[in-house]
Backbone and ligand atoms as CSV (ligand in chain L), in Angstrom:
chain,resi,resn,atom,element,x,y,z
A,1,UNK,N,N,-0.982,17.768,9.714
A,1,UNK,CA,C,-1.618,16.473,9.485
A,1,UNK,C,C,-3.088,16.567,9.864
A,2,UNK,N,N,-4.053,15.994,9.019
A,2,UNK,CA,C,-5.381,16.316,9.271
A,2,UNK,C,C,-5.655,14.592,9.969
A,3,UNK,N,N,-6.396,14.415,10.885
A,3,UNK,CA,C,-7.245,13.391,11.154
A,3,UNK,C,C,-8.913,13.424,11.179
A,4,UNK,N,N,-9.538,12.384,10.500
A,4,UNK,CA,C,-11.205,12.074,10.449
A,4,UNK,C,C,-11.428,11.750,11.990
A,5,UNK,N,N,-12.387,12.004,12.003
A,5,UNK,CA,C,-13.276,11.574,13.197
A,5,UNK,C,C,-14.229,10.422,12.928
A,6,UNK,N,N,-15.353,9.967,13.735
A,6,UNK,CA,C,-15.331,8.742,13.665
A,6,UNK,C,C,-16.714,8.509,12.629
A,7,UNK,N,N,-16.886,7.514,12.144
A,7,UNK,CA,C,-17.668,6.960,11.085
A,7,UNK,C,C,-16.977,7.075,9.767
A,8,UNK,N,N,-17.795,7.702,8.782
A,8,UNK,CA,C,-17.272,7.792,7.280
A,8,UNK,C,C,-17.590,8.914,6.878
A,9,UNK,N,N,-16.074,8.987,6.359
A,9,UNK,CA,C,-15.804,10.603,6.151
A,9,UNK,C,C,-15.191,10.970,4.667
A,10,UNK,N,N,-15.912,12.129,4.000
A,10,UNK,CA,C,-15.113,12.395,2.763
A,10,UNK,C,C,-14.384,13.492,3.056
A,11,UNK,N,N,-13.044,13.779,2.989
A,11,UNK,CA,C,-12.114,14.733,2.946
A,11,UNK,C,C,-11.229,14.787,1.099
A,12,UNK,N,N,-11.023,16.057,0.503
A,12,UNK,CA,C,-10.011,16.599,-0.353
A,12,UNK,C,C,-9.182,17.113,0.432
A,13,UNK,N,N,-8.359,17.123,-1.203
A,13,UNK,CA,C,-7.147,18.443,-0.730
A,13,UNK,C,C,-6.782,18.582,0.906
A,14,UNK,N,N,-6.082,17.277,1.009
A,14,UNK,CA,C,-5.587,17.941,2.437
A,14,UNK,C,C,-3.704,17.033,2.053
A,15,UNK,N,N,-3.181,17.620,2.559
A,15,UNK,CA,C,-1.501,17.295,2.243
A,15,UNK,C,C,-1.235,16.015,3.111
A,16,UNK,N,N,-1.407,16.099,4.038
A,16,UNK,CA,C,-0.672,14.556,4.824
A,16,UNK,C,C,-2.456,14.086,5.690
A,17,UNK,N,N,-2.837,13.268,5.140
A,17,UNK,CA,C,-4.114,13.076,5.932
A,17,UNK,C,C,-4.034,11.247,6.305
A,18,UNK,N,N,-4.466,11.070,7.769
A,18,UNK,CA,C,-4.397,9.968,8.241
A,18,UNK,C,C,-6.102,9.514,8.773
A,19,UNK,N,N,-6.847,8.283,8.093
A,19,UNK,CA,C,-8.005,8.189,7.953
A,19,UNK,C,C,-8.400,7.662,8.992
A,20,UNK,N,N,-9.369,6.956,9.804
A,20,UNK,CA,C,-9.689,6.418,10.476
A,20,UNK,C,C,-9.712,4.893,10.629
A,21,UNK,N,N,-10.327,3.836,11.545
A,21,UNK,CA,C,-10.347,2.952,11.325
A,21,UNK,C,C,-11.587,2.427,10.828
A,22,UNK,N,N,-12.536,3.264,10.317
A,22,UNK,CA,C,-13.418,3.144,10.152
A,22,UNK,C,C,-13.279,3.008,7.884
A,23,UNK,N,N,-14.187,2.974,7.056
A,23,UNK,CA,C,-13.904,2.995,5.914
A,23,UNK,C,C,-13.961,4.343,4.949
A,24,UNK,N,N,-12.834,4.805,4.734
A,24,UNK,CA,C,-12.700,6.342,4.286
A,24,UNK,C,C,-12.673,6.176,2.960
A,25,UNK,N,N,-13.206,7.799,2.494
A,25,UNK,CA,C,-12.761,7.954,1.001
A,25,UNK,C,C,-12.188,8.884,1.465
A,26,UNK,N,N,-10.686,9.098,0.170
A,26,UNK,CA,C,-9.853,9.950,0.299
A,26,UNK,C,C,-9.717,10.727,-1.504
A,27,UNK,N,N,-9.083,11.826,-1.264
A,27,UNK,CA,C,-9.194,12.533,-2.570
A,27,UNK,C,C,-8.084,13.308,-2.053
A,28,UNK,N,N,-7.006,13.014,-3.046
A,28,UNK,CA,C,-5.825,13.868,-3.284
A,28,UNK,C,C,-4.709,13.765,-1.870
A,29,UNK,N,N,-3.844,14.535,-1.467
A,29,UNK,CA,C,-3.084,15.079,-0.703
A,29,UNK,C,C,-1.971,14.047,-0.865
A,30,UNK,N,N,-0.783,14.745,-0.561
A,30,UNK,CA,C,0.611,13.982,-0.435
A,30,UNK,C,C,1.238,12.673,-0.420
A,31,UNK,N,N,0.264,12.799,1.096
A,31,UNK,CA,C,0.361,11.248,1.987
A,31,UNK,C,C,-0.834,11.174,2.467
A,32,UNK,N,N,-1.102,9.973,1.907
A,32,UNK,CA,C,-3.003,9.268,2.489
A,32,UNK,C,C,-2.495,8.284,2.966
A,33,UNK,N,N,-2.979,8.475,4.576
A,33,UNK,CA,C,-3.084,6.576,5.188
A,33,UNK,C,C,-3.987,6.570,5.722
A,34,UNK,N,N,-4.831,5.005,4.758
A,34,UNK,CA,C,-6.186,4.987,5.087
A,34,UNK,C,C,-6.565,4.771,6.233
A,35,UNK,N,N,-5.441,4.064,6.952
A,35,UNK,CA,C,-5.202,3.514,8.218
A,35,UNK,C,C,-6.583,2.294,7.797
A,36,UNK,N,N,-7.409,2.005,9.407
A,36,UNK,CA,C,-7.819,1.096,9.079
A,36,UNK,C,C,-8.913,0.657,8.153
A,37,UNK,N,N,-9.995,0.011,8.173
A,37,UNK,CA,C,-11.226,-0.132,7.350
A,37,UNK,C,C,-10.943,-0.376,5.657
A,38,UNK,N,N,-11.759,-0.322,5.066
A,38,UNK,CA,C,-11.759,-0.899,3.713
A,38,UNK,C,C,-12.406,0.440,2.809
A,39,UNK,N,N,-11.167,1.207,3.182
A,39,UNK,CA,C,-10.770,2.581,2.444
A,39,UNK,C,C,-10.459,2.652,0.721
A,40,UNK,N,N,-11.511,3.578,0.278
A,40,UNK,CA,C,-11.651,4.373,-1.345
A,40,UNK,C,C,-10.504,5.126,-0.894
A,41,UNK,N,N,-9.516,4.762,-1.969
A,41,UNK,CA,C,-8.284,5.762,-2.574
A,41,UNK,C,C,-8.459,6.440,-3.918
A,42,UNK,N,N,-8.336,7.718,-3.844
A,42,UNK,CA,C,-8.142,8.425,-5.340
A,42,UNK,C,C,-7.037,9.304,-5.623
A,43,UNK,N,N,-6.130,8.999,-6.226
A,43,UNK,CA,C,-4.867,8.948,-5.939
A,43,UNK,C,C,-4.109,9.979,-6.969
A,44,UNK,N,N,-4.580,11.274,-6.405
A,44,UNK,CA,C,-3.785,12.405,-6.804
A,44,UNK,C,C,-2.587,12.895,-5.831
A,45,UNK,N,N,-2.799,11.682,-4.766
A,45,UNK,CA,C,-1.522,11.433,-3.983
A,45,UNK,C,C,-0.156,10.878,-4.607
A,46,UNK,N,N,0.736,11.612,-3.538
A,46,UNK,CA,C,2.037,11.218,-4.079
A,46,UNK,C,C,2.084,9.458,-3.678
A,47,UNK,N,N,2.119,9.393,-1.890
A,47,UNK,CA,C,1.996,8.001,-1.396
A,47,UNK,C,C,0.793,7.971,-0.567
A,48,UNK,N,N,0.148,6.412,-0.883
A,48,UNK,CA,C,0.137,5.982,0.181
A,48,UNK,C,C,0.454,4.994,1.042
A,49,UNK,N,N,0.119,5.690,2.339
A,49,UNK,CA,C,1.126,4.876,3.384
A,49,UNK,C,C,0.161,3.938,4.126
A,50,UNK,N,N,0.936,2.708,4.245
A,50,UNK,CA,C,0.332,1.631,4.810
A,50,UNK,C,C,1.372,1.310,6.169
A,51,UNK,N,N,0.972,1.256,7.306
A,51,UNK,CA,C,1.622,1.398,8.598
A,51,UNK,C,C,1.901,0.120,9.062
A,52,UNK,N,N,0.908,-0.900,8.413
A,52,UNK,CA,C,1.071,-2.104,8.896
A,52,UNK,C,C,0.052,-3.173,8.096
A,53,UNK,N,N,0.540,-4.302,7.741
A,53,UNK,CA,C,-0.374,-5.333,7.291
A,53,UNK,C,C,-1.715,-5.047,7.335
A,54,UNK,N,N,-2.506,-5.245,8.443
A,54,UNK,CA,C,-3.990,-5.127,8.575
A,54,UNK,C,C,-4.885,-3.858,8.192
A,55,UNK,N,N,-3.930,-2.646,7.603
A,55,UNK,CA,C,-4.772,-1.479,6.893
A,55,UNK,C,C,-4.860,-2.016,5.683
A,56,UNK,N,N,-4.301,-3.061,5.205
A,56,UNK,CA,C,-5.314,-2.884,3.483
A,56,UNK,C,C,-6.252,-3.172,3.829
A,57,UNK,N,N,-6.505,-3.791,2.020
A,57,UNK,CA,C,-8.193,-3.835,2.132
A,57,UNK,C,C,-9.026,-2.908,1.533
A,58,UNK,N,N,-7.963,-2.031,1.209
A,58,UNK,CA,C,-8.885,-0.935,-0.108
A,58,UNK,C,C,-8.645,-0.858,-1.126
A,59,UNK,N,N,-9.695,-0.191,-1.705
A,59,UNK,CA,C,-9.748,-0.183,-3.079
A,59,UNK,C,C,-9.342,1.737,-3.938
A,60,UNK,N,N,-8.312,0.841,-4.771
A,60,UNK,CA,C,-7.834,2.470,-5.685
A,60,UNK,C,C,-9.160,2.707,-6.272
A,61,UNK,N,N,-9.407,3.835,-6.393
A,61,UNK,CA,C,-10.034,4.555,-7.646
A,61,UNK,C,C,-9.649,4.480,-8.716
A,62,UNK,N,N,-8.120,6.149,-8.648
A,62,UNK,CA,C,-7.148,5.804,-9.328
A,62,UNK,C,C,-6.031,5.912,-9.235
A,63,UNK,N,N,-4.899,5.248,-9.218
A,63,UNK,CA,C,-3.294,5.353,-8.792
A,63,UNK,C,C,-3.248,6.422,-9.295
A,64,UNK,N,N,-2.686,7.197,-10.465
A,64,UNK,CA,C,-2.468,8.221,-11.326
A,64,UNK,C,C,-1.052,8.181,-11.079
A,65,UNK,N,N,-0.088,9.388,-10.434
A,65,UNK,CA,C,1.476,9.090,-10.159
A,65,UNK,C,C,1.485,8.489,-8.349
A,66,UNK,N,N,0.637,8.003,-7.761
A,66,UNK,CA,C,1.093,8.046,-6.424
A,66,UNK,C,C,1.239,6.641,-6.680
A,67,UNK,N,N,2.178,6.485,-5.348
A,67,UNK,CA,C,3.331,4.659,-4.851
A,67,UNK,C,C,2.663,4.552,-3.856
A,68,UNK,N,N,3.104,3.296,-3.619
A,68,UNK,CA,C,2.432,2.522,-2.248
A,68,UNK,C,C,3.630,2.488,-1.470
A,69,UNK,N,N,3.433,3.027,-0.272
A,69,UNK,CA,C,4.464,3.561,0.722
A,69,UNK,C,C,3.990,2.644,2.180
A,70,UNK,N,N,5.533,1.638,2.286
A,70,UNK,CA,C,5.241,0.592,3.216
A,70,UNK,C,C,6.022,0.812,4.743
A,71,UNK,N,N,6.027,1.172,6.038
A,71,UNK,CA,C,6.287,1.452,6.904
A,71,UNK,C,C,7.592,0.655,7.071
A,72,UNK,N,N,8.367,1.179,7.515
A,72,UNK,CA,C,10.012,0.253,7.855
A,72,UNK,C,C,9.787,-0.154,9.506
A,73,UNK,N,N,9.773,-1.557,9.272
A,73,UNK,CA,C,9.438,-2.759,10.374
A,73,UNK,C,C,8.318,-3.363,10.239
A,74,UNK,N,N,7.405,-2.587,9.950
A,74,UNK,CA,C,6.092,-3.071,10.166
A,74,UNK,C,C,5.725,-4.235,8.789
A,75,UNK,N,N,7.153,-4.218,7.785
A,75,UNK,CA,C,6.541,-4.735,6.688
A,75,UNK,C,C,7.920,-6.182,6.369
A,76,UNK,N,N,8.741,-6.345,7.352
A,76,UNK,CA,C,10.062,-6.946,7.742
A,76,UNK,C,C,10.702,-6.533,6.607
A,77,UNK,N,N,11.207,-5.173,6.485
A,77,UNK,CA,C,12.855,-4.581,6.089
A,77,UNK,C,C,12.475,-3.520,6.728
A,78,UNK,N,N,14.149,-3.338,6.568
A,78,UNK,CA,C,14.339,-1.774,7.028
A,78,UNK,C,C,14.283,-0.411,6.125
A,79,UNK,N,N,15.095,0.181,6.942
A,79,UNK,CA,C,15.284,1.815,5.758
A,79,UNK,C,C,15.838,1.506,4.670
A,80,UNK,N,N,17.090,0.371,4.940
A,80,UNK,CA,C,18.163,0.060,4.019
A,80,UNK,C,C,17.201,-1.012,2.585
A,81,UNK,N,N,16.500,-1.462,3.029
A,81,UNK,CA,C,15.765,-1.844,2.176
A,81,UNK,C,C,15.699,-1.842,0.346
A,82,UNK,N,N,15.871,-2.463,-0.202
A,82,UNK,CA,C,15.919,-2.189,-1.835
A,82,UNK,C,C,14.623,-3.036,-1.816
A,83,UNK,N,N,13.588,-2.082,-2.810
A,83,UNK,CA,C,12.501,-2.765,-3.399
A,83,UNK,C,C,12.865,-3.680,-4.912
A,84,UNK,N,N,13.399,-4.736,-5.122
A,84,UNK,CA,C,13.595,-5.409,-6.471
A,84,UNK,C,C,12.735,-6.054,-6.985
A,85,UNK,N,N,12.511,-5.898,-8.640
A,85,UNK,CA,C,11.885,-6.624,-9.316
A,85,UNK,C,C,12.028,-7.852,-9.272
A,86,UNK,N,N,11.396,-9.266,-9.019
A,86,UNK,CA,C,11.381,-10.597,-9.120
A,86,UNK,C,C,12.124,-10.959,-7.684
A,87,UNK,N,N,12.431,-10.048,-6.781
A,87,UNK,CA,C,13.328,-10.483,-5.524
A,87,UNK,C,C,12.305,-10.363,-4.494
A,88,UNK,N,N,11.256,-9.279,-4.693
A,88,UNK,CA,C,11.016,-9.273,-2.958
A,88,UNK,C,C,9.615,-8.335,-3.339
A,89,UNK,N,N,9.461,-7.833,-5.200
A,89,UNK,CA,C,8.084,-7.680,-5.288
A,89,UNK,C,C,7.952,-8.009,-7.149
A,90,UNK,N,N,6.763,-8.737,-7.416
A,90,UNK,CA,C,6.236,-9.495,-8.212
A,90,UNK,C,C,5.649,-8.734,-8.994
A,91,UNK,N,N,5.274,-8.270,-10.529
A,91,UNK,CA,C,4.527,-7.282,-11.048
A,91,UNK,C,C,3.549,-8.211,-11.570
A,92,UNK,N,N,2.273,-8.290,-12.421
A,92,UNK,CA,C,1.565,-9.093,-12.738
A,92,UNK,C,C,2.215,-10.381,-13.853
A,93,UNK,N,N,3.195,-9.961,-14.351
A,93,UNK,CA,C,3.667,-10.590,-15.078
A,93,UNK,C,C,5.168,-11.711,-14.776
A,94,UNK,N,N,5.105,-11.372,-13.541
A,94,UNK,CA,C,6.203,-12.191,-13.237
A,94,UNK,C,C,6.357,-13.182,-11.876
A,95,UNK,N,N,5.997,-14.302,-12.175
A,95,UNK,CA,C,5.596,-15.606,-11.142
A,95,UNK,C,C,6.644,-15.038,-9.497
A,96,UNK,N,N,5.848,-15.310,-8.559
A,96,UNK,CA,C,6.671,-14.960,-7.443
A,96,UNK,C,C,6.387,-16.546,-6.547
A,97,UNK,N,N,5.928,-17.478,-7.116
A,97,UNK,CA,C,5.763,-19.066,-6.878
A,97,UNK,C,C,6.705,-19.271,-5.907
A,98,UNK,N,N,8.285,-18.702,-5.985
A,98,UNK,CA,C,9.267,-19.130,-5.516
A,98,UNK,C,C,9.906,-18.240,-4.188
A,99,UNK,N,N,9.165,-17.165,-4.369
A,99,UNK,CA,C,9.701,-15.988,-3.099
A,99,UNK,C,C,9.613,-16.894,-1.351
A,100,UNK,N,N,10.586,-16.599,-0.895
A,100,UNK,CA,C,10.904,-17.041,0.730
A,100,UNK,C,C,11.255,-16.532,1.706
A,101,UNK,N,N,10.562,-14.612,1.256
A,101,UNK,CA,C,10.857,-13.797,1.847
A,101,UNK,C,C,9.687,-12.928,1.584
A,102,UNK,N,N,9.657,-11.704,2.702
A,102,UNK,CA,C,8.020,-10.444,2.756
A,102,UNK,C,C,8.569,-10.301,1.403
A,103,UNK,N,N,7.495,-10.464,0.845
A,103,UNK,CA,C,7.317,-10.161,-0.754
A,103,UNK,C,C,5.480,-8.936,-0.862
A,104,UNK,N,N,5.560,-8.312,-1.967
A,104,UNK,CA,C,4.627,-8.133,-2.794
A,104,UNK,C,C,4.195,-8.178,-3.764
A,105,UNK,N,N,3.326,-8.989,-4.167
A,105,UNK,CA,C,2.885,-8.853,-5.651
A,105,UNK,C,C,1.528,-8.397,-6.647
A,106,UNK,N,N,1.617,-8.476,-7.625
A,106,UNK,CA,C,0.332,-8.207,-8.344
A,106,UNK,C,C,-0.233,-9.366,-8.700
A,107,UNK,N,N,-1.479,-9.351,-8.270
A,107,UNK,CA,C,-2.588,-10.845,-8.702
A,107,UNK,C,C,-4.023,-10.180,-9.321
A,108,UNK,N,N,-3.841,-10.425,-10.334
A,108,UNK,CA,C,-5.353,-9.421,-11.481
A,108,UNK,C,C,-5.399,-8.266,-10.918
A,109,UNK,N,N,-5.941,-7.812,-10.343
A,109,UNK,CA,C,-5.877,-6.287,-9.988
A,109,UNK,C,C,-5.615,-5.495,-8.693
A,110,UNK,N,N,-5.368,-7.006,-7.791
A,110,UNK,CA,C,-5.042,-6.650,-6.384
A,110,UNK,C,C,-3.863,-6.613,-6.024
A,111,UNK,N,N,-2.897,-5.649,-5.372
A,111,UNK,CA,C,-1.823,-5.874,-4.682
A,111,UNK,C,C,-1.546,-6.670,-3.492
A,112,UNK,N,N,-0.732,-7.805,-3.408
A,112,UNK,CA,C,-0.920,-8.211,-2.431
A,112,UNK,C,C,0.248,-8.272,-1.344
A,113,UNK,N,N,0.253,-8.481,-0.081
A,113,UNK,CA,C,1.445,-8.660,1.011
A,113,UNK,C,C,1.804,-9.991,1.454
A,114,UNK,N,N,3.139,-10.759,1.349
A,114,UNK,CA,C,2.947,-11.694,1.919
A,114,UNK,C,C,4.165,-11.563,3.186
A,115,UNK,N,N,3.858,-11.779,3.925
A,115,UNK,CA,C,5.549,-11.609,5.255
A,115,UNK,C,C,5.905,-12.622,5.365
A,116,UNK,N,N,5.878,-13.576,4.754
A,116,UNK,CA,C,7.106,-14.790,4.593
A,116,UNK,C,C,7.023,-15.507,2.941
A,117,UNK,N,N,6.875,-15.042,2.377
A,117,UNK,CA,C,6.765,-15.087,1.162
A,117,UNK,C,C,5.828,-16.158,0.697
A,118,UNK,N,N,5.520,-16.534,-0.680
A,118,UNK,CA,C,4.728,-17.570,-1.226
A,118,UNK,C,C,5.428,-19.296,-0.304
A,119,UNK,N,N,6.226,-19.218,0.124
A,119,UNK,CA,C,6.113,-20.422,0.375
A,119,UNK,C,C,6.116,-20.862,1.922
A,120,UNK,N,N,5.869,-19.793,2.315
A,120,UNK,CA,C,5.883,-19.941,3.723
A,120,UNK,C,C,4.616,-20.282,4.516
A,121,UNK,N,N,4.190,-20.246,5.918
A,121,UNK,CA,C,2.741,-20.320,6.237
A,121,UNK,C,C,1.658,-19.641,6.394
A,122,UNK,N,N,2.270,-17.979,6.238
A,122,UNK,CA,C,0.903,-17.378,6.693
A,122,UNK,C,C,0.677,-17.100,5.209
A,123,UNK,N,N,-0.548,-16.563,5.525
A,123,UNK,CA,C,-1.195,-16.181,3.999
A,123,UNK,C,C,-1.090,-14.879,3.694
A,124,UNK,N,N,-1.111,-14.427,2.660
A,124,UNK,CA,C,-1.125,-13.293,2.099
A,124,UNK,C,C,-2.306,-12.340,2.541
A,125,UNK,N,N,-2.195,-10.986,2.765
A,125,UNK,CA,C,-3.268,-9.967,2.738
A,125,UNK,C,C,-3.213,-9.429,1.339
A,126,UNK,N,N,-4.608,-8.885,1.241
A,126,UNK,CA,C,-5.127,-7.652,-0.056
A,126,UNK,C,C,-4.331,-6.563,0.673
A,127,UNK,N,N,-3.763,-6.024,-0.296
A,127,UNK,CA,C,-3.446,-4.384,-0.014
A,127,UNK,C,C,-4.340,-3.367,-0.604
A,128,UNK,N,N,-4.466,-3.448,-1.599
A,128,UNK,CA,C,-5.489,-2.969,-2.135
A,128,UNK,C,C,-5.664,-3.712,-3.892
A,129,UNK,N,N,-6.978,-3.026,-4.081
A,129,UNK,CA,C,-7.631,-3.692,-5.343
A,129,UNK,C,C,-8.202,-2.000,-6.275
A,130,UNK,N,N,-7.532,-2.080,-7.871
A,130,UNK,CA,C,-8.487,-1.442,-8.467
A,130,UNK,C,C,-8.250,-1.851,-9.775
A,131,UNK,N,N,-8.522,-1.302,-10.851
A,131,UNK,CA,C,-7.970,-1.252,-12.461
A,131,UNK,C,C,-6.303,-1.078,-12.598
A,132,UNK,N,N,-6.075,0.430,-11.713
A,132,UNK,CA,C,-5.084,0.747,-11.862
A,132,UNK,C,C,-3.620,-0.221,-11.259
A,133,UNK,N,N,-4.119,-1.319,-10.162
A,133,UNK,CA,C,-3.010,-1.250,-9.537
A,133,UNK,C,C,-2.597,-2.809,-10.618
A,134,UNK,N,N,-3.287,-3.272,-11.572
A,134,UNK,CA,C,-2.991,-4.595,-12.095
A,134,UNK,C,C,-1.941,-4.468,-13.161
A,135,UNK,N,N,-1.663,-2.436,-13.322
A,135,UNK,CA,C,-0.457,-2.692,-13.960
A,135,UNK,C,C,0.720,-1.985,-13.110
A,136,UNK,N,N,0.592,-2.234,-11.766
A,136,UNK,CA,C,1.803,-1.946,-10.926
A,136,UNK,C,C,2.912,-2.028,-11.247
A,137,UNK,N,N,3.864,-1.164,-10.971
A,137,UNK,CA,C,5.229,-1.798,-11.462
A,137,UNK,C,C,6.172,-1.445,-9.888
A,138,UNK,N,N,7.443,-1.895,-9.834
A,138,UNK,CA,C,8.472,-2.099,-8.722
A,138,UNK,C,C,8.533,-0.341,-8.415
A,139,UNK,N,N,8.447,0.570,-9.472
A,139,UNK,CA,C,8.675,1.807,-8.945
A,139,UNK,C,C,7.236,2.169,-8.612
A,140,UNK,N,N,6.166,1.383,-8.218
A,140,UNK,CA,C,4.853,1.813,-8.055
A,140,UNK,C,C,5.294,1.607,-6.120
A,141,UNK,N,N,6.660,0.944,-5.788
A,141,UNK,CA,C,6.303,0.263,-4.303
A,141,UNK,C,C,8.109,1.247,-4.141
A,142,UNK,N,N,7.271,1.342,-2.628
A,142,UNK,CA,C,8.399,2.144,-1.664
A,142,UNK,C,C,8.375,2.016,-0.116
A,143,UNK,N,N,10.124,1.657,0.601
A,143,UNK,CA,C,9.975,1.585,1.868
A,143,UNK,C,C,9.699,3.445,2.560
A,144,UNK,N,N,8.852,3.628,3.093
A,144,UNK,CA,C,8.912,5.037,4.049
A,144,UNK,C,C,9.030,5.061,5.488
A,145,UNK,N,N,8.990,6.295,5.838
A,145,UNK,CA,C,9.337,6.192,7.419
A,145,UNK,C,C,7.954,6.714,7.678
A,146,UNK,N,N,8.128,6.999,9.037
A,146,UNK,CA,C,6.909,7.209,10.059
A,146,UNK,C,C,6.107,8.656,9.567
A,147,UNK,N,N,6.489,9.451,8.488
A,147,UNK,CA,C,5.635,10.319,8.053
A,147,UNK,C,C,5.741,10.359,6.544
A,148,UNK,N,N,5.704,8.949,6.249
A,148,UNK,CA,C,5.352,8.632,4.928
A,148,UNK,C,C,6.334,9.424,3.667
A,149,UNK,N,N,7.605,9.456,4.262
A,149,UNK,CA,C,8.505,9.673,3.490
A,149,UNK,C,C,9.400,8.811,2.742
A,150,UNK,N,N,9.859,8.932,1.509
A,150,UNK,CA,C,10.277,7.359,1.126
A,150,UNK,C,C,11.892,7.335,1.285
A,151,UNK,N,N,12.554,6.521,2.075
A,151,UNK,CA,C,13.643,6.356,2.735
A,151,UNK,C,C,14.750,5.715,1.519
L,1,CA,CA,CA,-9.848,3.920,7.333
């Protein structure tokens, strides 16, 4: 596992790389977690992994084949977890008005998180924003474990 040091850092080609909290660009490897800041993804990654609510906030370059890989707890499900279409994540095309549960959805080009769903009180975070992610689909989203493996 590679880690940045502090400020802003460009790293490739590295297989499991975990970014700083500062705002990273990333290029390629396995598993990218931008961790914190308002992190450039370019996504010749398989996943990336988001550890917890408050790391989005970035922006894809480009998805290409990599998923968005969501930490088990940190996102309320578990391992056992099923990601479903219209149940618990929203693609741009399909109203999630009614969700009452951690949902995700697509809104124009941003992915978004909500942990009690659209009708609850807290508000939604950006997960991230690019071209690519406005045609997200349910196999674009995955629960993983603690080294960004998808469970
Ligand atoms: Ca970062």
């Amino acid at each position: 596992m590679a880690k940045a040091g502090g400020g802003t850092d460009t790293l490739s080609n590295i297989t499991v790389f975990v970014g700083t909290s500062s705002a990273d660009t990333i290029t390629g490897g396995s598993v990218v977690c931008g961790a914190g800041g308002a992190d450039t993804l370019n996504g010749a990654g398989d996943i990336f992994l988001y550890r917890a609510p408050g790391e989005g906030g970035d922006t894809v370059v480009a998805l290409g084949a990599a998923k968005f890989g969501f930490q088990t707890g940190q996102f309320g499900y578990s391992a056992t977890t099923q990601i479903v279409d219209g149940l618990n994540f929203f693609d741009a095309g399909t109203s999630h008005a009614a969700s009452n549960q951690a949902c995700w959805y697509v809104e124009g080009n941003a992915l978004m998180y909500d942990s009690d769903g659209t009708t609850g009180g807290h508000a939604a975070v950006t997960i991230a924003t690019g071209a690519d992610v406005a045609g997200l689909s349910v196999s674009g989203i995955a629960i993983v474990d603690d080294a960004g493996q998808i469970v």
